[in-house]
C-alpha positions as CSV (number, residue, x, y, z in Angstrom):
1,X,45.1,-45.1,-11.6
2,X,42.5,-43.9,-9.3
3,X,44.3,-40.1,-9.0
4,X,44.5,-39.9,-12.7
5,X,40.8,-40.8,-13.1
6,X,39.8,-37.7,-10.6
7,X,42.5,-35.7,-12.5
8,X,40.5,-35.7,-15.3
9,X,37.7,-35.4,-14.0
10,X,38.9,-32.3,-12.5
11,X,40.1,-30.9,-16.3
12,X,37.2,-31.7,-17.4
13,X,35.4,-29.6,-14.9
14,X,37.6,-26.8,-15.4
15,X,37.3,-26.8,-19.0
16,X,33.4,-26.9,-18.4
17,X,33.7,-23.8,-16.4
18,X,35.7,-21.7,-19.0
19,X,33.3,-22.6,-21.5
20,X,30.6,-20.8,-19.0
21,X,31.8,-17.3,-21.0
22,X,29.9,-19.0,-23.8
23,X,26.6,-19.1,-22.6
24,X,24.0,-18.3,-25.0
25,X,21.6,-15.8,-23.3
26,X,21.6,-12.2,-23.7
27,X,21.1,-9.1,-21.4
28,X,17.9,-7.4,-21.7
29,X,18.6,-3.9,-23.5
30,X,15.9,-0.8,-22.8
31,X,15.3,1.1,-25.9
32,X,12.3,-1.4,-27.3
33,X,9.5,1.5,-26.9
34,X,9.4,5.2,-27.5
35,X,8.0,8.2,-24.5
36,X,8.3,11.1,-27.1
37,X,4.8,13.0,-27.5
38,X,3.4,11.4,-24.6
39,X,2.7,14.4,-23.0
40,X,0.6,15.0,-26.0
41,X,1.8,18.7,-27.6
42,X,3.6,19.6,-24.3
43,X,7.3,19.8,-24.8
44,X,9.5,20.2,-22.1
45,X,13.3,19.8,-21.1
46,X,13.2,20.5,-17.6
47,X,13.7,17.2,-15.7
48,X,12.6,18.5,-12.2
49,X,9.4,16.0,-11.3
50,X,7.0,16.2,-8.7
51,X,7.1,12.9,-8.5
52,X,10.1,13.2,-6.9
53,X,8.5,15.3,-4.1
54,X,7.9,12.8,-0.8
55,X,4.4,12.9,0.1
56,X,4.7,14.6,3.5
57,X,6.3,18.0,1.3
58,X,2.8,17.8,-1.1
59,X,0.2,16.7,1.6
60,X,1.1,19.6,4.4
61,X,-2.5,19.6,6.3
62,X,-1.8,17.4,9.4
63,X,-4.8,15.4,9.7
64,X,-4.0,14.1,6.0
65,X,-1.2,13.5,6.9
66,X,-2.4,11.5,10.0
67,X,-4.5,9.6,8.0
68,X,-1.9,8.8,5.1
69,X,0.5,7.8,7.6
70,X,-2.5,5.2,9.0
71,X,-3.3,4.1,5.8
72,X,0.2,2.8,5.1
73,X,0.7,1.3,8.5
74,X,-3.0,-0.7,8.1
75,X,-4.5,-1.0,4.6
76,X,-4.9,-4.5,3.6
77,X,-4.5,-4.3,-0.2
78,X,-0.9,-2.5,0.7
79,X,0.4,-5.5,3.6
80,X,-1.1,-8.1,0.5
81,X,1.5,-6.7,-2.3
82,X,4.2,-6.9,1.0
83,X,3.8,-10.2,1.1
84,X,3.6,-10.7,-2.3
85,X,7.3,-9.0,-2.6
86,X,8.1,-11.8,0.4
87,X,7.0,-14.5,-1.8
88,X,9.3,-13.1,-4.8
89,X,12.3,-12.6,-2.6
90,X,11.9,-16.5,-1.2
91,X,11.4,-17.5,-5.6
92,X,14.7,-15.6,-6.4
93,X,16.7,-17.1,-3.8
94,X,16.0,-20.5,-4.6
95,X,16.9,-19.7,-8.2
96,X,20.6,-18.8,-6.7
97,X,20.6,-22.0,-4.8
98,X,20.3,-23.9,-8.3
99,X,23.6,-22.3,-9.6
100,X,25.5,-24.0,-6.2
101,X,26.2,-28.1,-6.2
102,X,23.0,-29.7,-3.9
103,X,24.4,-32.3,-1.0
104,X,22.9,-35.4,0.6
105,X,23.4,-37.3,3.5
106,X,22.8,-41.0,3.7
107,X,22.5,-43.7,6.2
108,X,21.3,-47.2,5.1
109,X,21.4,-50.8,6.4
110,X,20.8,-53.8,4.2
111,X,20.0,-57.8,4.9
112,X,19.6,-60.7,2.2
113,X,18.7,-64.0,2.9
114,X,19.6,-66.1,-0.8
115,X,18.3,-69.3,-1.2
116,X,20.2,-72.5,-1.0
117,X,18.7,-73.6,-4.6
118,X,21.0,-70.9,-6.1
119,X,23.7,-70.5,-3.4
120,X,24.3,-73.7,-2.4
121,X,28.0,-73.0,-1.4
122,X,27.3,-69.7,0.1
123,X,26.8,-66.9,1.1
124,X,23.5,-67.3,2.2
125,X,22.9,-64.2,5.1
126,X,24.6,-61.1,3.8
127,X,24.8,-57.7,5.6
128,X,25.6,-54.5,4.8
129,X,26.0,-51.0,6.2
130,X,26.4,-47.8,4.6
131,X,27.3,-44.0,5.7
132,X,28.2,-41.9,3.1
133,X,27.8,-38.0,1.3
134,X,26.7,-37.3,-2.0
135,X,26.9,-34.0,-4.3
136,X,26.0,-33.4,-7.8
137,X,26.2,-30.2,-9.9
138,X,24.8,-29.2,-13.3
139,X,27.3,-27.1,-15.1
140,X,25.5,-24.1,-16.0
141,X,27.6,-24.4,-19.7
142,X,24.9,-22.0,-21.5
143,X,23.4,-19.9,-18.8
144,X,20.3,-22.0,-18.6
145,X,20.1,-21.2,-14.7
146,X,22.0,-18.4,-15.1
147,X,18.7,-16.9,-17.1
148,X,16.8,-18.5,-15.0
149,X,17.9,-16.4,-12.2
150,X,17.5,-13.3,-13.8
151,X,14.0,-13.7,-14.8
152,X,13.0,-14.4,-10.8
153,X,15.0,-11.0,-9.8
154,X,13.1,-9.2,-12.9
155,X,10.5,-11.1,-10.5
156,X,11.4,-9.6,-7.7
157,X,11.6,-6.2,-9.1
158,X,8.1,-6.3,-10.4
159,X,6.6,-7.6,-7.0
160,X,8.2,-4.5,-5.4
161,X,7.3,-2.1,-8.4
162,X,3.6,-3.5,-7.5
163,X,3.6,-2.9,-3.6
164,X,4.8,1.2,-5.1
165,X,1.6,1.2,-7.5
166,X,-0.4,0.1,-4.4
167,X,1.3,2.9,-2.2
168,X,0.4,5.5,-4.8
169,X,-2.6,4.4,-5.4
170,X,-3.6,4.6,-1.7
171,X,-1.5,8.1,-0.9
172,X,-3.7,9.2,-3.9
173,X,-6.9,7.7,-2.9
174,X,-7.0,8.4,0.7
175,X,-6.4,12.3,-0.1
176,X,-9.2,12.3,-2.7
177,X,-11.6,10.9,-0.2
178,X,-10.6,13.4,2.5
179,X,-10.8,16.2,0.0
180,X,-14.5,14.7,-0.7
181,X,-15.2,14.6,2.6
182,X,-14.2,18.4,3.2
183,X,-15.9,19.0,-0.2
184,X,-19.4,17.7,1.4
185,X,-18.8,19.2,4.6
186,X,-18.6,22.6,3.0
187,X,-22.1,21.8,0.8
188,X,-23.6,20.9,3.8
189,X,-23.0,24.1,5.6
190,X,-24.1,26.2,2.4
191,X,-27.3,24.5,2.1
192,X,-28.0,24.5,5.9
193,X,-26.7,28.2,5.8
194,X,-29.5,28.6,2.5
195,X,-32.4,27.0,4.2
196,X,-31.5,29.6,7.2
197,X,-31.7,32.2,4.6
198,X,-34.7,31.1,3.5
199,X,-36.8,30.8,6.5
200,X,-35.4,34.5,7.2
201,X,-36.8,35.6,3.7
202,X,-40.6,33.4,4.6
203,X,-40.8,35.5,7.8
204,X,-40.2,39.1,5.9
205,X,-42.5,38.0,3.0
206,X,-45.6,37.4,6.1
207,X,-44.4,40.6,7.4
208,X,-44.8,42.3,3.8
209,X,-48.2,40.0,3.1
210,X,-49.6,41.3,6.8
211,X,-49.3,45.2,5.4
212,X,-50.8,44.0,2.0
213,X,-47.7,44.3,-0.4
214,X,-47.5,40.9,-1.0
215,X,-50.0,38.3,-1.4
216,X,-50.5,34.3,0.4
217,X,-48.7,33.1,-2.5
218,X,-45.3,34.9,-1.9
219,X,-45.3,33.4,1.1
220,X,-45.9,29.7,0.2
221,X,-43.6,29.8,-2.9
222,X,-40.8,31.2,-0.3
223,X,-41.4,28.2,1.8
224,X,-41.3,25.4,-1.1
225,X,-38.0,26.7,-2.1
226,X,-36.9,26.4,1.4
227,X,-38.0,23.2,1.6
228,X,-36.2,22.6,-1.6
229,X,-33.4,23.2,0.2
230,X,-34.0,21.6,3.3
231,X,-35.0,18.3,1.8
232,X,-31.0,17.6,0.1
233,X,-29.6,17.9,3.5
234,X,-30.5,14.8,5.1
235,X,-29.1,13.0,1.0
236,X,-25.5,15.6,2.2
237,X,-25.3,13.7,5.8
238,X,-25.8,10.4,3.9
239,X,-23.1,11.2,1.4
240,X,-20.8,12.2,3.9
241,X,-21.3,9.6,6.3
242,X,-20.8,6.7,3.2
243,X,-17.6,9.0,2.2
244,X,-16.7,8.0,6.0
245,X,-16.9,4.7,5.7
246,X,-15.2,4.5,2.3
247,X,-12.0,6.3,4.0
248,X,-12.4,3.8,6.7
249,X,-11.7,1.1,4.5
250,X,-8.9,2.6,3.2
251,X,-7.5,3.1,6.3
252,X,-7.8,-0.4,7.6
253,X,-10.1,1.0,10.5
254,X,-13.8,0.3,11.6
255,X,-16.7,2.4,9.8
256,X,-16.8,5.9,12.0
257,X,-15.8,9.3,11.9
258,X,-13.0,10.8,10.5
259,X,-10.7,14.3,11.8
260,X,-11.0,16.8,9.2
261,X,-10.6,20.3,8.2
262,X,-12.2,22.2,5.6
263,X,-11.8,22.6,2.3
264,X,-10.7,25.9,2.1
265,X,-7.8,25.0,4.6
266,X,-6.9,22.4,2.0
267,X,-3.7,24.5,-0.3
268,X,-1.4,22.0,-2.6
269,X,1.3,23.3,-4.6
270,X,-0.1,25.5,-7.7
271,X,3.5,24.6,-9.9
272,X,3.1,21.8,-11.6
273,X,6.4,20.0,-12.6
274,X,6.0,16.9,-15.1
275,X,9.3,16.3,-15.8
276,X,10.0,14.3,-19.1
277,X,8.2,11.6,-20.5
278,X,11.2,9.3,-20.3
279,X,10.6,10.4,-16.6
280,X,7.6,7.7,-16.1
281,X,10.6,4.3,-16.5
282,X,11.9,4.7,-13.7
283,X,9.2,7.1,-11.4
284,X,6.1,5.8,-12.2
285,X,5.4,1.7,-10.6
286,X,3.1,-0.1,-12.9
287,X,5.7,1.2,-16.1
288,X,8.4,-0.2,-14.0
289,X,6.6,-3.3,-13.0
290,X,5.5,-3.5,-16.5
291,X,9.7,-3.5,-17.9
292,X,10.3,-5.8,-15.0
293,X,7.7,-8.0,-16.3
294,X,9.3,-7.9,-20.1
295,X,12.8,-8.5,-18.3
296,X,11.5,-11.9,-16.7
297,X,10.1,-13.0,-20.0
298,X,12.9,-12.2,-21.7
299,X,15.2,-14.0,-19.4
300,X,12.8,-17.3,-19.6
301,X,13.2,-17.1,-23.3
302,X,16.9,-17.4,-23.2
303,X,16.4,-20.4,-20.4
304,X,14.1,-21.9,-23.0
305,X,17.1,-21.7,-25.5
306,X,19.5,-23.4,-23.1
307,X,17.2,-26.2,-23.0
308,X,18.5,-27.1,-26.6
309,X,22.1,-27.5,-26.0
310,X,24.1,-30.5,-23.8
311,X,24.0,-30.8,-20.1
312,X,27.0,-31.2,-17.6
313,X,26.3,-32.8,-15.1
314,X,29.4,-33.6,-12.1
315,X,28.5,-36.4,-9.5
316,X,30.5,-37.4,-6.3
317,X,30.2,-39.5,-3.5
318,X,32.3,-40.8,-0.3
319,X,31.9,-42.9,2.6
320,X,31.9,-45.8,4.6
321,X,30.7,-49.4,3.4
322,X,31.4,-52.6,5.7
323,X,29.5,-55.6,6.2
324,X,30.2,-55.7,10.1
325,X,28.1,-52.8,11.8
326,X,31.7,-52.5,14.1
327,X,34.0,-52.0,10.9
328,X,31.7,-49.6,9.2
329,X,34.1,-46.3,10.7
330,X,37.0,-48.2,9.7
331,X,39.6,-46.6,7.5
332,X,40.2,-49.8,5.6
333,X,35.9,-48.8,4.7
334,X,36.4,-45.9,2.4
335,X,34.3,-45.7,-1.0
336,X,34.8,-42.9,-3.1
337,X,33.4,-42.3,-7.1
338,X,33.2,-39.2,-9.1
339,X,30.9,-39.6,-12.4
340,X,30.6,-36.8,-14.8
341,X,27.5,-36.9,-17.7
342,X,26.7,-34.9,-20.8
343,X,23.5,-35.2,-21.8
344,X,22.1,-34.2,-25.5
345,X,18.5,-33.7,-25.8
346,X,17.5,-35.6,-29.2
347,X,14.0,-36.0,-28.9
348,X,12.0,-35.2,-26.3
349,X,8.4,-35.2,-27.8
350,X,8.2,-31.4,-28.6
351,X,8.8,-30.5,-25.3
352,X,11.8,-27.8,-25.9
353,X,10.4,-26.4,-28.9
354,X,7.0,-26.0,-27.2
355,X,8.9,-24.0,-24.1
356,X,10.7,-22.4,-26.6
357,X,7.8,-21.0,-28.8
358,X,5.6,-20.6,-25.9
359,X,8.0,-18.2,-24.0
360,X,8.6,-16.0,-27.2
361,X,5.3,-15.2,-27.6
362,X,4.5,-14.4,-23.7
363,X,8.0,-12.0,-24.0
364,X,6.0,-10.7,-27.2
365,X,2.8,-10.1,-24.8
366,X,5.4,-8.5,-21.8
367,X,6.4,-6.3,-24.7
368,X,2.6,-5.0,-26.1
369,X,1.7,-4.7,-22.6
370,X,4.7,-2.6,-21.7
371,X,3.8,0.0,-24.5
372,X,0.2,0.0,-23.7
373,X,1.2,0.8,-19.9
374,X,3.4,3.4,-21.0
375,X,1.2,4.7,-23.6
376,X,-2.3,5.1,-20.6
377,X,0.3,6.3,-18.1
378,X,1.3,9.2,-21.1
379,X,-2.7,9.9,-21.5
380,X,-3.4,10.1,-17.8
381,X,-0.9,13.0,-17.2
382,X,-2.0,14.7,-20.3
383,X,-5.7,14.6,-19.2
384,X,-4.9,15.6,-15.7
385,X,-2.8,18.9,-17.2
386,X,-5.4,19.9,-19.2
387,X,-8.4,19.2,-16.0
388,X,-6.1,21.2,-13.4
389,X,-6.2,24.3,-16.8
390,X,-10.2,23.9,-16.5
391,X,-10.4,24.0,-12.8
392,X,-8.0,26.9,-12.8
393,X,-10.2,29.1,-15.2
394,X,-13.4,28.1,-13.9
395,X,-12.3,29.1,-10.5
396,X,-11.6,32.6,-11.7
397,X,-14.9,32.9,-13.6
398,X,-16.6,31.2,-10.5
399,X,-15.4,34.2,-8.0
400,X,-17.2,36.4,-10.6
401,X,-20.4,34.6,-11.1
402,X,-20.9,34.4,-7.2
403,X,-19.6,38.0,-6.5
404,X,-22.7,39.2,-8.7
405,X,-24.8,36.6,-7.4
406,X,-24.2,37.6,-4.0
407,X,-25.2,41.8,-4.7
408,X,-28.0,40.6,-6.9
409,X,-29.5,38.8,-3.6
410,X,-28.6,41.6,-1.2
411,X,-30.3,44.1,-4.2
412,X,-33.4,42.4,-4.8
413,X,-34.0,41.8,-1.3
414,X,-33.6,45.6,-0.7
415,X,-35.5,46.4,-3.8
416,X,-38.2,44.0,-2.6
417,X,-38.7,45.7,0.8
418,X,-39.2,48.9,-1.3
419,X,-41.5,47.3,-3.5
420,X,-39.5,47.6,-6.8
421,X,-38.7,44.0,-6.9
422,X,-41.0,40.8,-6.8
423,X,-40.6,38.1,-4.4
424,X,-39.6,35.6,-7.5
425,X,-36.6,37.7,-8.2
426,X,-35.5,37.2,-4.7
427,X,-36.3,33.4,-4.9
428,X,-34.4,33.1,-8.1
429,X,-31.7,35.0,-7.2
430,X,-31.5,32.8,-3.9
431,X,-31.8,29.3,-6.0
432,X,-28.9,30.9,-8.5
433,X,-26.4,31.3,-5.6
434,X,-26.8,28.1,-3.8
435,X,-25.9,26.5,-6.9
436,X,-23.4,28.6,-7.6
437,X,-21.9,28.3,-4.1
438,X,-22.3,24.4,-4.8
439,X,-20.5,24.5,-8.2
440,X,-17.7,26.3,-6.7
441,X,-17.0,23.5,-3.9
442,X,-16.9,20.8,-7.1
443,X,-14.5,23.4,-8.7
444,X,-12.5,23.6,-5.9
445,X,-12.3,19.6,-5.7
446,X,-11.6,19.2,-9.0
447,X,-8.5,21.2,-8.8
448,X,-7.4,19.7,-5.8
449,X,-7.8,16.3,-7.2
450,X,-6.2,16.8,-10.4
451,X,-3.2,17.8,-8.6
452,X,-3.3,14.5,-6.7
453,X,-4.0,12.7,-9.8
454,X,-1.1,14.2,-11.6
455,X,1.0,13.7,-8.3
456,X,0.2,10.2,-8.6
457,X,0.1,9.4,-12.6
458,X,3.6,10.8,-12.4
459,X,5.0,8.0,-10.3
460,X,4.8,10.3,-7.0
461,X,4.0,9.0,-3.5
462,X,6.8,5.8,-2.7
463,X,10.0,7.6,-3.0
């Protein structure tokens, strides 16, 4: 009798398990947004990326790549989204564990004095010990765990997709501060090398005033636009030394000074490669942590469903009962049961429709948010195109400015000497190229950065 109960208990289990094709989640499917136009009127076919290009290939100047290297090793913001993948990892193996049967071990010892007034004939001391194992398993019949699972791997995914948005981020940032850093640098020595100019041009106006072709206030106009000068240097060595700092941070590292080279040693890769839009699912992190995200709430909802339909549950337990502490490893001391429940939720006070409804609207948020990632992602690269054009062009028309700038100095300097120029021609000519000279460090940033931007709004940096 007691074989045939197991038996069926055994059938049943098996039948349980071949109804586990049944389950009534479904797979996430990709196809629920649209990347054409998101390069704006760019159309391309080639799917060569330079987001596929390691960081080490795009960042060639050594003490970048010095500092890049440091910043990935140290920054805190980067060892935070680590440990946020290590807390994911731990989430999605517990959600495995629910899929196996769970075990417990117990050991008890029980005493019971009854009273005479209702056991007069006995007994009226009663002992007994117990040593025995216990399992029980829900039947995952409609992929309730299952789902479950999934949506803390889609988990998973997304904590990793985060700790690559962070390393982009930082490649990105840290090689926009040093390029700042090099940009100041170079603004620094212009003016310095302007306010020497300057103090030249004051000592040939005296010179000029002593032999009467130029008057006192030739002279003190020449030295208020040196001082002009002079007085944004020590606002340059502030700049630079708060750009320090900032790269500091970044770095993981104590404010100080940082290794650098100059800006014109600073050459990145003048062919762009975008790739195609599609191109930004799987390169870029926060689109792919945005999917991810959709993938766990769409997972949930399918748990949620589960939570509508009977649950299996399979119970089992052996061991020893005896009431003599001496007999309790006694053969004659075996207990064994197997139960097996099915459980039908009829009412349970809104509780699965609220799960339910709650985690189709939070798949329907996953799913605006996904589109609006994808859609700024789209926007960024087409901005950063058409900024890298701009730098391009004023770069060219930038050489020309300051090439006349520079023989309109050297001529009105020359012509002043002979008297056929005035000294304000010389001073404005003077004030036109330091700003010129100025501009064309910005341009030369802005160039550089847009190809960092682009390097990184493509997905580039943790491959």
């Amino acid at each position: 009798m007691r074989t045939n109960s197991i038996k069926n208990i055994i059938l049943i289990a098996g039948l349980t398990a071949a109804l586990l094709s049944c389950s009534t989640s479904k797979h996430y499917q990709r196809g629920t947004v649209s990347t054409d136009g998101l390069y704006g009127k760019t159309t391309t076919i080639d799917t060569v990326t330079m987001a596929s290009q390691p960081w080490r290939e795009l960042f060639t100047e050594s003490n970048l790549q010095k500092l890049i290297q440091e910043g990935l090793d140290n920054n805190p913001d980067l060892q935070l989204a680590i440990q946020k993948v290590a807390e994911a990892e731990a989430y999605f193996s517990q959600s495995k564990a629910a899929l196996l049967p769970s075990l417990s071990a117990n050991g008890k010892g029980t005493y019971i004095r009854n009273p005479k007034s209702i056991y007069p004939d006995g007994p009226r001391e009663v002992s007994t010990y117990q040593l025995s194992a216990e399992a029980s398993w829900e039947v995952d019949l409609w992929g309730k765990l299952r789902s479950s699972k999934r949506a803390a791997y889609a988990n998973l995914l997304a904590s990793d997709a985060g700790k690559k948005a962070v390393q982009t981020r930082l490649i990105s940032s840290i090689a926009s501060a040093y390029y700042t850093l090099a940009g100041l640098d170079a603004k620094l020595a212009i003016t310095q090398q302007t306010v020497k100019n300057n103090i030249d041009l004051v000592e040939t106006l005296k010179v000029l005033q002593g032999s009467g072709r130029v008057n006192g206030a030739a002279v003190v106009q020449s030295e208020a636009v040196r001082y002009a000068a002079e007085v944004t240097i020590p606002d340059l060595q502030q700049q630079i030394r708060e750009a320090e700092n900032a790269l500091c941070l970044l770095l993981g590292r104590v404010p100080g000074t940082v290794e650098r080279g100059k800006i014109e040693e600073q050459t990145l890769s003048s062919i762009l490669k975008t790739g195609v839009p599609a191109q930004l699912l799987d390169n870029r992190p926060d689109v792919m942590q945005a999917e991810y995200a959709l993938m766990s709430a769409y997972q949930t909802t399918n748990s949620a469903r589960a939570y509508f339909y009977p649950a299996l549950t399979l119970t089992a337990s052996t061991g020893f009962v005896a009431s003599d502490l001496g007999q309790l490893l006694d053969p004659a001391s075996v207990a064994a049961n197997v139960i097996g429940g099915l459980a039908q939720p009829i009412f349970s006070k809104r509780a699965n429709i609220t799960r339910l409804k709650i985690s189709k609207a939070q798949q329907e948020e996953a799913l605006i948010s996904f589109r609006n990632t994808l859609l700024k992602a789209g926007q960024e690269v087409h901005n950063t195109l058409g900024l890298y054009e701009s730098s391009v062009q004023k770069i060219a028309l930038r050489k020309l400015q300051l090439d006349a700038l520079i023989k309109s100095v050297d001529y009105t300097k020359e012509l002043l000497t002979y008297g056929s120029a005035t000294y304000t021609e010389v001073l404005n000519a003077q004030t036109s190229l330091l700003s010129a000279q100025l501009n064309n460090v910005n341009d030369q940033l802005q160039q550089l950065n847009a190809v960092v931007t682009l390097y990184r709004a493509l997905g580039g940096g943790w491959k």
